[in-house]
Kinemage of the C-alpha trace (Angstrom):
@kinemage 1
@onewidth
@group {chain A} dominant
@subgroup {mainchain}
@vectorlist {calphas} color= white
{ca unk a 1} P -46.166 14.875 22.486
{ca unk a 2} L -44.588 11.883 20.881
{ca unk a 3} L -42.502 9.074 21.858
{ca unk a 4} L -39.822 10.844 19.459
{ca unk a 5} L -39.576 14.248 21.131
{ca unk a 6} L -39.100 12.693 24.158
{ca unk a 7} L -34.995 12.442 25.084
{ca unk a 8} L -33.966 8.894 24.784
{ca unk a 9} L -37.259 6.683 23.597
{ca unk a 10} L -36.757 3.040 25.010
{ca unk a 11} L -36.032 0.204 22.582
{ca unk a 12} L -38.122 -2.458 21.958
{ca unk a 13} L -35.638 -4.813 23.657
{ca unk a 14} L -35.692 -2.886 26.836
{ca unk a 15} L -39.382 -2.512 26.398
{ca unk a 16} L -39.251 -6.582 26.126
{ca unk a 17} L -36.643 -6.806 28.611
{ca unk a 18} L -38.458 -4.928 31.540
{ca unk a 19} L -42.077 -6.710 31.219
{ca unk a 20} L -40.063 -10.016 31.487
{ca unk a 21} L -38.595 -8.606 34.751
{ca unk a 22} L -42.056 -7.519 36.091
{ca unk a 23} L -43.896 -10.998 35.070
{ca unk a 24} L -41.417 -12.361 36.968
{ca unk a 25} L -41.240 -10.585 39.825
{ca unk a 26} L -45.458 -10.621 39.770
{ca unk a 27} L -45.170 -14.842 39.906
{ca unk a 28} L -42.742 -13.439 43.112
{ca unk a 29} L -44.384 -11.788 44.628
{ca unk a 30} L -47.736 -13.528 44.209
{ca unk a 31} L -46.052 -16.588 46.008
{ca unk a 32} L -45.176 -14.899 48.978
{ca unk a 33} L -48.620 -13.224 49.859
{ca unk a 34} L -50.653 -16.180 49.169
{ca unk a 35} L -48.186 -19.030 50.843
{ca unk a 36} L -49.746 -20.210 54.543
{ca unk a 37} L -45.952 -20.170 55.808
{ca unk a 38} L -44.998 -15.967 54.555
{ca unk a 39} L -48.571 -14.623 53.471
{ca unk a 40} L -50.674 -12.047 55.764
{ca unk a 41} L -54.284 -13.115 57.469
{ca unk a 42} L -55.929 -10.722 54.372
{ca unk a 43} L -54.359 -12.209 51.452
{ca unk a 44} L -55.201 -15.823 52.199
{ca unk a 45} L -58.150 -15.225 53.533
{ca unk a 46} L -59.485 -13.520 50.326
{ca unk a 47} L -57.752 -16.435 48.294
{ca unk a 48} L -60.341 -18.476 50.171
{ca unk a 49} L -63.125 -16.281 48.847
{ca unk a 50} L -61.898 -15.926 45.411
{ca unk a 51} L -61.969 -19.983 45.385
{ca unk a 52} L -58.735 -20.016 43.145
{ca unk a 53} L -55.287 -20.715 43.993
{ca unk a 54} L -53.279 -17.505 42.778
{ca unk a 55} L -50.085 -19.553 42.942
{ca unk a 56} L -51.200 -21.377 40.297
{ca unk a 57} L -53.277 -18.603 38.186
{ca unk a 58} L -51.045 -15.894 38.269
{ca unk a 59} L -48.292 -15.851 35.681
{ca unk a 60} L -47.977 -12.480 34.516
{ca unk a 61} L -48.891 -9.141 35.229
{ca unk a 62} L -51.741 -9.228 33.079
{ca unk a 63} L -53.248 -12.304 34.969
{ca unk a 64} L -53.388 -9.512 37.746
{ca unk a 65} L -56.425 -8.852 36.381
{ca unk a 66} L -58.301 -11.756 37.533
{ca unk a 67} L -57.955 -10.342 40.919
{ca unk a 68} L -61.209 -7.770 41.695
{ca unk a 69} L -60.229 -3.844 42.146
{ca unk a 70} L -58.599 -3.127 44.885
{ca unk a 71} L -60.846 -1.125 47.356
{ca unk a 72} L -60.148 1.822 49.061
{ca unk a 73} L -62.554 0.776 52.267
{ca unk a 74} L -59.889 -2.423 53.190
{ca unk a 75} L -57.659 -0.191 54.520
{ca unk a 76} L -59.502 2.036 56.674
{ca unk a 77} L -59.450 0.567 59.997
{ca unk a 78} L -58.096 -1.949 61.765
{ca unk a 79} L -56.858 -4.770 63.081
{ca unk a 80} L -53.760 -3.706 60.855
{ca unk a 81} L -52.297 -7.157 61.587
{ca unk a 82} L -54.211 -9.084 58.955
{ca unk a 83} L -52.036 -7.098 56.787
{ca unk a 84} L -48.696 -8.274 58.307
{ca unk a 85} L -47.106 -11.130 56.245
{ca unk a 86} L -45.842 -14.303 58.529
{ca unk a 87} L -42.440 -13.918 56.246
{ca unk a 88} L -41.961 -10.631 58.223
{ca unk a 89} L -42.817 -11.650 61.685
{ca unk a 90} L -41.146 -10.362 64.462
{ca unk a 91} L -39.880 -7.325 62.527
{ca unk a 92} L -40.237 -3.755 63.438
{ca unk a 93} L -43.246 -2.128 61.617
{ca unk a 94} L -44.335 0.780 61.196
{ca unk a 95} L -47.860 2.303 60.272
{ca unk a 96} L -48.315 5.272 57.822
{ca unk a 97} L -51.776 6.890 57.064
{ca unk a 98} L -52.813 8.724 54.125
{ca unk a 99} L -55.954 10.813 53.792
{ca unk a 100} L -57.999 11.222 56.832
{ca unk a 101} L -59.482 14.995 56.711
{ca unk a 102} L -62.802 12.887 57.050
{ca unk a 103} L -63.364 9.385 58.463
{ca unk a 104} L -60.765 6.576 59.063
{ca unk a 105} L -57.573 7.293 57.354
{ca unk a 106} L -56.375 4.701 55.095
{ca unk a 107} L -53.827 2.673 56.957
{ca unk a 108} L -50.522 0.870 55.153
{ca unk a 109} L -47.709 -0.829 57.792
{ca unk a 110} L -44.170 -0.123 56.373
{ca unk a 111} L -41.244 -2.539 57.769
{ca unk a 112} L -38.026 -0.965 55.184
{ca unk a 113} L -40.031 -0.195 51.799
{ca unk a 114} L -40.201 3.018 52.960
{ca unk a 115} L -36.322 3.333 52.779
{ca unk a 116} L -36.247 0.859 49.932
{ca unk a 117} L -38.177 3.051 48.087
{ca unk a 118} L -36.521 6.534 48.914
{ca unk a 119} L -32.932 4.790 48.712
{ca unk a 120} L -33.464 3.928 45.111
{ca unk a 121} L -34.465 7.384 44.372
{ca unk a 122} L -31.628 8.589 46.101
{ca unk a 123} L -29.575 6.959 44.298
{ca unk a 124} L -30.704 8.477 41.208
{ca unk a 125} L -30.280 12.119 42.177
{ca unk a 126} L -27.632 14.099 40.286
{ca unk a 127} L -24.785 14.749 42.609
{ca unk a 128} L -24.142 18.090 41.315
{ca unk a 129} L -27.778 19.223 42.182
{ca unk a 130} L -27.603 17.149 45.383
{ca unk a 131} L -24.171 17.032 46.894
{ca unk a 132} L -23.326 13.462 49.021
{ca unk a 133} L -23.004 14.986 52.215
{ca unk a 134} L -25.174 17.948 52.107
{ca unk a 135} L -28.036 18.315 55.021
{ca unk a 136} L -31.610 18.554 54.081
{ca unk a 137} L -34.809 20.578 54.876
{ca unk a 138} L -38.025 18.774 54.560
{ca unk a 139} L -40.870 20.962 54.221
{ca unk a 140} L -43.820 19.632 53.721
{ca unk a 141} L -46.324 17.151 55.795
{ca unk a 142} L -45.415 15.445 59.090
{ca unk a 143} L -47.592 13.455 61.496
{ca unk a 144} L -48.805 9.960 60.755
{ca unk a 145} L -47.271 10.422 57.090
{ca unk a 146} L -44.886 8.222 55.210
{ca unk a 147} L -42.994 11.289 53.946
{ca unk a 148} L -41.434 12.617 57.237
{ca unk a 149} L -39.149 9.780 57.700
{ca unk a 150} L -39.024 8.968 54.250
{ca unk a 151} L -37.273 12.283 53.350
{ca unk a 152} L -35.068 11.548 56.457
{ca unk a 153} L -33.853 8.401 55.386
{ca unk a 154} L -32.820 9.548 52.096
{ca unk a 155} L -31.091 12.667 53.396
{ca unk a 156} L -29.551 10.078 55.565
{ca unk a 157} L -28.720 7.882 52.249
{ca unk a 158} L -26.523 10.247 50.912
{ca unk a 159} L -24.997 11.006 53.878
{ca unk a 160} L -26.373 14.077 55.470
{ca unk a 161} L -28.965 15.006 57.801
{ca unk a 162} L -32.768 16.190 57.986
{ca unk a 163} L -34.123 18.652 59.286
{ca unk a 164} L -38.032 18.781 59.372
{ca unk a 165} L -40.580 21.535 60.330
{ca unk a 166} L -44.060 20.616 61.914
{ca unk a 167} L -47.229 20.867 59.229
{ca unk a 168} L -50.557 19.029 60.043
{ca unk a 169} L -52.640 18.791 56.283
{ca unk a 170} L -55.536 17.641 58.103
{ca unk a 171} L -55.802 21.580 60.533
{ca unk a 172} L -54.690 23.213 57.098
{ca unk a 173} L -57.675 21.324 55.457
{ca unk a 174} L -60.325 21.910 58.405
{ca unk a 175} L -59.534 25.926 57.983
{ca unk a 176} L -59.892 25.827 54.362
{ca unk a 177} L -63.755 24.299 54.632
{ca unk a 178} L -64.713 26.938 57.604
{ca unk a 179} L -63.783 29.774 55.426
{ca unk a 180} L -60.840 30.810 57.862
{ca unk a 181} L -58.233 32.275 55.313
{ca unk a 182} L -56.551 34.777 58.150
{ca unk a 183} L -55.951 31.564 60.353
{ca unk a 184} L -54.524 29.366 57.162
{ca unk a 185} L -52.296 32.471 56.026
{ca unk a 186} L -50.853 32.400 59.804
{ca unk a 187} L -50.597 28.879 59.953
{ca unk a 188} L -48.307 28.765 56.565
{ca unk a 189} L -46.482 31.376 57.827
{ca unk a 190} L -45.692 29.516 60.717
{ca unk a 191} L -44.452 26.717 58.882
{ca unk a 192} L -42.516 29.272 56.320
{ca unk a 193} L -40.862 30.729 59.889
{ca unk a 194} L -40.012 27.096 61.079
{ca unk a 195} L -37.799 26.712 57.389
{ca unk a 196} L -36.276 29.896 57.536
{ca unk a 197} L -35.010 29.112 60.634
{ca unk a 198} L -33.587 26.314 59.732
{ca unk a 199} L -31.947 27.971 56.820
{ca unk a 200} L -30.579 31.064 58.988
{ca unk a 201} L -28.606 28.708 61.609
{ca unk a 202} L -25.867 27.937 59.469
{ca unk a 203} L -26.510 24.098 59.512
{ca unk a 204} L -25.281 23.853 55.327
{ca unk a 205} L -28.527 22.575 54.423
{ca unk a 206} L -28.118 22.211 50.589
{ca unk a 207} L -31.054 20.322 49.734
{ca unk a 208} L -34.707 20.153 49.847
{ca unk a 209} L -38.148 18.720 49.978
{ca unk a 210} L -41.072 20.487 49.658
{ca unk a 211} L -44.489 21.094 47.859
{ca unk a 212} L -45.522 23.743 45.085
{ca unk a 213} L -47.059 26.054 47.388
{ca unk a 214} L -44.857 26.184 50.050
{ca unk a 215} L -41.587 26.350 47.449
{ca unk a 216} L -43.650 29.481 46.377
{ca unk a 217} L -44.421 30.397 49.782
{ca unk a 218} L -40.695 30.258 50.798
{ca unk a 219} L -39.348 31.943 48.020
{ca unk a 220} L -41.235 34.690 47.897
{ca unk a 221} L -40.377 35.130 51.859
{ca unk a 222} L -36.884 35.120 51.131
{ca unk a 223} L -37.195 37.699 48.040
{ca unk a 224} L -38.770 39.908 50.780
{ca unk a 225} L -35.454 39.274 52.796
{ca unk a 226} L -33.653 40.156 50.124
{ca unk a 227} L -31.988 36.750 49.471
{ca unk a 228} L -33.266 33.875 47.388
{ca unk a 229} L -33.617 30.239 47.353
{ca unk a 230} L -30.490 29.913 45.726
{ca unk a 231} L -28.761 32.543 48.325
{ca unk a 232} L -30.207 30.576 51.042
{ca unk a 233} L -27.756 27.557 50.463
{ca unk a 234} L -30.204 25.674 48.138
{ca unk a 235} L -28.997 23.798 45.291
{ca unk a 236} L -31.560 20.730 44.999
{ca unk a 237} L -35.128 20.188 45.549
{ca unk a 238} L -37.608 17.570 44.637
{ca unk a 239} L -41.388 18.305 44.799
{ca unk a 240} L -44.419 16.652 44.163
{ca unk a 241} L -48.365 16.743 44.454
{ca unk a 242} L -50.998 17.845 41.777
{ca unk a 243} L -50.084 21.461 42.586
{ca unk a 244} L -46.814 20.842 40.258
{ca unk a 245} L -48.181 21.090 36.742
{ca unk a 246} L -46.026 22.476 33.775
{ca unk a 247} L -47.072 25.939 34.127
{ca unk a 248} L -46.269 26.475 37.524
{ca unk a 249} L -42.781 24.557 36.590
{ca unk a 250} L -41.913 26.754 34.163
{ca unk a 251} L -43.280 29.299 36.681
{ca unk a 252} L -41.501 28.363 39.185
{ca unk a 253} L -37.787 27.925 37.325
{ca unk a 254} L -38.511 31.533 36.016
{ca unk a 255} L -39.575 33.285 38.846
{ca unk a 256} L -38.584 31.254 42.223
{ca unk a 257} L -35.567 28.912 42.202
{ca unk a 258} L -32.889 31.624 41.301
{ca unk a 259} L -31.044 28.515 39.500
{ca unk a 260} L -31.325 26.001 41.571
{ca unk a 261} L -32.056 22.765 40.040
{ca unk a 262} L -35.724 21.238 40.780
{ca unk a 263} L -36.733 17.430 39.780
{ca unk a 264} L -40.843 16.435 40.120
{ca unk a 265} L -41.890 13.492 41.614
{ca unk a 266} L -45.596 11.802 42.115
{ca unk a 267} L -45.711 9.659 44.764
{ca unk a 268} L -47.891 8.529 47.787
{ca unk a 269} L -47.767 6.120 50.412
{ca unk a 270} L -48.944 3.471 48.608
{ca unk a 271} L -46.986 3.100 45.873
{ca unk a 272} L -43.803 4.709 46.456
{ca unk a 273} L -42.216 7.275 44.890
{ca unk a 274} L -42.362 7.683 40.609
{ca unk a 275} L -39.709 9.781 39.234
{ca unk a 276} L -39.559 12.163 36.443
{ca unk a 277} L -38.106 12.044 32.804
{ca unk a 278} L -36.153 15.612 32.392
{ca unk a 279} L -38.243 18.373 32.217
{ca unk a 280} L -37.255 21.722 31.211
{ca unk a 281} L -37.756 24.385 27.806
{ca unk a 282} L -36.746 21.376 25.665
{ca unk a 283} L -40.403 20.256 26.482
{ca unk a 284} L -42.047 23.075 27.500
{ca unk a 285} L -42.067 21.842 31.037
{ca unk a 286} L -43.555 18.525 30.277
{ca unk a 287} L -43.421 16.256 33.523
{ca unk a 288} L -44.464 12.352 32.859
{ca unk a 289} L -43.869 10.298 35.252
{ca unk a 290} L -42.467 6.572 35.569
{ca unk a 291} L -43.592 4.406 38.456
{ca unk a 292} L -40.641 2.420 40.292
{ca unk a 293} L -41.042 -1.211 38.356
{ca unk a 294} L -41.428 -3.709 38.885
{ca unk a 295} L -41.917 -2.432 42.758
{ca unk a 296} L -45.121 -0.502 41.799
{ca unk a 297} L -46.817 -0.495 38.362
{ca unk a 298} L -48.726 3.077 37.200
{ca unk a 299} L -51.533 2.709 33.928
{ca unk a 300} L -53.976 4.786 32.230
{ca unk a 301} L -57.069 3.459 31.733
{ca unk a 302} L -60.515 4.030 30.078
{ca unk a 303} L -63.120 5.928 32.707
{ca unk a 304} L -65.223 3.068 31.436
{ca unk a 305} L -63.510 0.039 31.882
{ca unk a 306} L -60.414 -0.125 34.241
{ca unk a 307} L -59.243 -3.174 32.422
{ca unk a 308} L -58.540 -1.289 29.638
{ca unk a 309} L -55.247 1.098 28.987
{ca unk a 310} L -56.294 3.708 26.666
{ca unk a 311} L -53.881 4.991 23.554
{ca unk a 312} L -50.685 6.781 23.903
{ca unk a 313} L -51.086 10.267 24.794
{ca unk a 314} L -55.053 9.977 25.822
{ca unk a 315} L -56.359 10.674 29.054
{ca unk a 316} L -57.415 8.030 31.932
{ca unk a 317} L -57.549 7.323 35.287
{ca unk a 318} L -54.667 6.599 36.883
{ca unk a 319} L -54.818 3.007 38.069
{ca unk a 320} L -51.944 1.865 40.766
{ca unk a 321} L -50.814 -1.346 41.563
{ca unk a 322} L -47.745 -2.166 44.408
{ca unk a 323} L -45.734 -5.458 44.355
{ca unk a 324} L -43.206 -5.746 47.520
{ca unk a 325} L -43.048 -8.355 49.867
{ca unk a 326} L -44.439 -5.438 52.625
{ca unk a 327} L -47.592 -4.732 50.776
{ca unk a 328} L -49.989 -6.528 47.432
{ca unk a 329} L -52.331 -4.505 46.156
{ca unk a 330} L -53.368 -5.055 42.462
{ca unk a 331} L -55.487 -2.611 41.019
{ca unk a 332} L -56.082 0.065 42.803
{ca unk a 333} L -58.040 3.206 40.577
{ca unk a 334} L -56.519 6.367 42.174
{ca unk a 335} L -58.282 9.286 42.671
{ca unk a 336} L -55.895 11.221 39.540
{ca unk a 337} L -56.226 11.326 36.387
{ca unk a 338} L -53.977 12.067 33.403
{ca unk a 339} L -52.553 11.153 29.969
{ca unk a 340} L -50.494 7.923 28.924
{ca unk a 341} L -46.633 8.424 28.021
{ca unk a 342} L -44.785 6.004 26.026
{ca unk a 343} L -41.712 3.870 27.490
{ca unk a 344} L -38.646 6.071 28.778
{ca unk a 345} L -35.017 5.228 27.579
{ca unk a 346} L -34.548 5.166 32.138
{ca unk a 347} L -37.779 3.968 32.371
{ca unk a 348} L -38.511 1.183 29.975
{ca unk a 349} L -42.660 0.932 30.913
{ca unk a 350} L -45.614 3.404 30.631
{ca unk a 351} L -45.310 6.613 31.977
{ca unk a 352} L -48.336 8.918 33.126
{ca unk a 353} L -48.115 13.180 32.617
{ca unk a 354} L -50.608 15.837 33.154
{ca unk a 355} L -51.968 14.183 36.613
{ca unk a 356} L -54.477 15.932 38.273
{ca unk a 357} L -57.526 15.335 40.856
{ca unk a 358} L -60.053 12.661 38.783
{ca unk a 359} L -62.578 15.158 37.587
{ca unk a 360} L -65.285 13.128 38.748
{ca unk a 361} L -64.477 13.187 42.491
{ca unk a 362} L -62.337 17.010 42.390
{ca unk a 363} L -65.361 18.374 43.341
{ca unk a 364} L -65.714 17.043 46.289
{ca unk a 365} L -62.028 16.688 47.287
{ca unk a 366} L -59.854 19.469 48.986
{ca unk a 367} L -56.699 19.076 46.757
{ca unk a 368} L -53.288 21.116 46.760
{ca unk a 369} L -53.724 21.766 51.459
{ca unk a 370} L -50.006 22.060 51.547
């Protein structure tokens, strides 16, 4: 699909404008993690290896690339304090952990980026969808995960008040590789029980997180009840994960929501959360999504060589990098894939659609657990 049919294509001054905010905020940023007095023990110690001065290398976000990949293996394992700036000392922080069905989980400390993140989102919600005020169900993963009190804060944001049900991925995923179906069918219901209850005790929850399959899941409880999503109080839910591809959005605002309104998001917890440009029949449930710049920065590059974006519309990997003052890491190739969109009127920067598991590692990676 091109730029054109795309709702509102960004100008080439607010394409201009935006990469002059992120090269700024890059030379930022870069500062910060690589000065003695506010940089973490990791940083400046690999600014010793590198035997360059990024303060004075790094102008623009391009430059970035002088750094090497980022690699998954530096953030399994501890001690998690050579990733805590000095800038930040003395500040609460918190650890989240992503992955772990096998091995050390990756590990990322949080002190507000979590909320920073989830505020701006927040912010961004239609009100009409998401009434200031409303309470909110999150149903999805909990644990050591970003998302639990990330959902709660935003809830919080707009004034209303979370309520969360208990799902551990990593027993969902250990039942799916021993072949136990009966147990995994219990355990969702279990967590479907722990939302309807939550929707039966009259606590005017209005809004919602939750994934593909347990949105499916749920509704298909309810139309067993006799009710709906939209009977059930809901009026808003966001959902994410590589579950939520156009044909189970268009299957899902056919067949599930009951007209309540549903935006997609692709996030993780080491990035942040990337919103959507509108999806709906004008698009045939196109989502692309639009990384949170100059915070995080999403591209789509060649399988062959990561330093190289391919063309509009052609499929890459997805490669991720994060700029905040909690966190640096430039360059990291995710383990998605999916096609490049053009700037967004919103979202003046590359966009990403179609993302799915990397077909070179899918085969090996249990994908879609909640």
């Amino acid at each position: 699909m091109s730029a054109e049919t795309l709702e509102g294509t960004a100008s080439p001054e607010a394409i201009r404008q935006a990469k002059e905010e992120l090269d700024a905020h890059v030379r930022e940023i870069v500062a910060w993690h690589f000065s003695p007095e506010t940089g973490c023990p990791f940083w400046l110690n690999k600014a010793q290896e590198l035997g360059w001065d990024p303060r004075s290398e790094i102008h623009s976000y391009e430059d970035l690339s002088k750094f090497p990949l980022f690699e998954d293996e530096w953030l399994r394992g501890g001690p998690l304090q050579r990733w805590m700036p000095k800038g930040l000392e003395g500040k609460p922080v918190y650890v989240f952990e992503t992955g772990g069905t096998t091995g050390i989980p990756k590990s990322r400390i949080n002190f507000d980026d979590f909320r920073t993140d989830y505020s701006i989102f927040a912010d961004n919600l239609p009100d009409e969808h998401f009434p200031k005020g409303a309470n909110w169900l999150m149903l999805g993963p909990s644990g050591p995960r970003r998302l639990r009190l990330a959902i709660e804060h935003l809830a919080q944001h707009r004034g209303g008040i979370c309520f969360c049900i208990d799902l551990d991925p990593r027993w969902v995923v250990k039942l799916i590789k021993k072949g136990w179906m009966e147990h995994l069918e219990a355990y969702k219901e279990h967590c479907i029980d722990q939302a309807l209850t939550v929707l039966s005790a009259n606590h005017n929850v209005q809004c919602m997180f939750t994934t593909p399959k347990l949105l499916e899941s749920l509704a298909l409880k309810l139309e067993e009840k006799g009710s709906s999503i939209r009977e059930a109080g809901i009026k808003g839910i966001f959902s994410g994960g590589t579950e939520f591809t156009p044909q189970w959005n268009r299957f899902a605002h056919e067949e599930l929501l009951d007209g309540a309104y549903m935006t997609p998001t692709y996030g993780n917890t080491l990035m942040g959360l990337a919103a959507s440009a509108p999806s709906g029949p004008h698009n045939d449930y196109k989502i692309s999504y639009y990384a949170p710049q100059p915070r995080a920065v999403t591209e789509v590059v060649s399988f062959d060589d990561p330093h190289q974006k391919v063309g509009f519309g052609e499929t890459g990997r997805v490669k991720l990098t994060t700029l905040t003052k909690e966190f640096f890491m430039p360059g990291f190739l995710e383990r998605d894939e999916g096609e490049r969109e053009p700037p967004f009127e919103k979202y003046p920067w590359d966009g990403v659609s179609g993302v799915r598991p990397y077909s070179k590692l899918s085969g090996g990676t249990t994908v879609g657990v909640y």
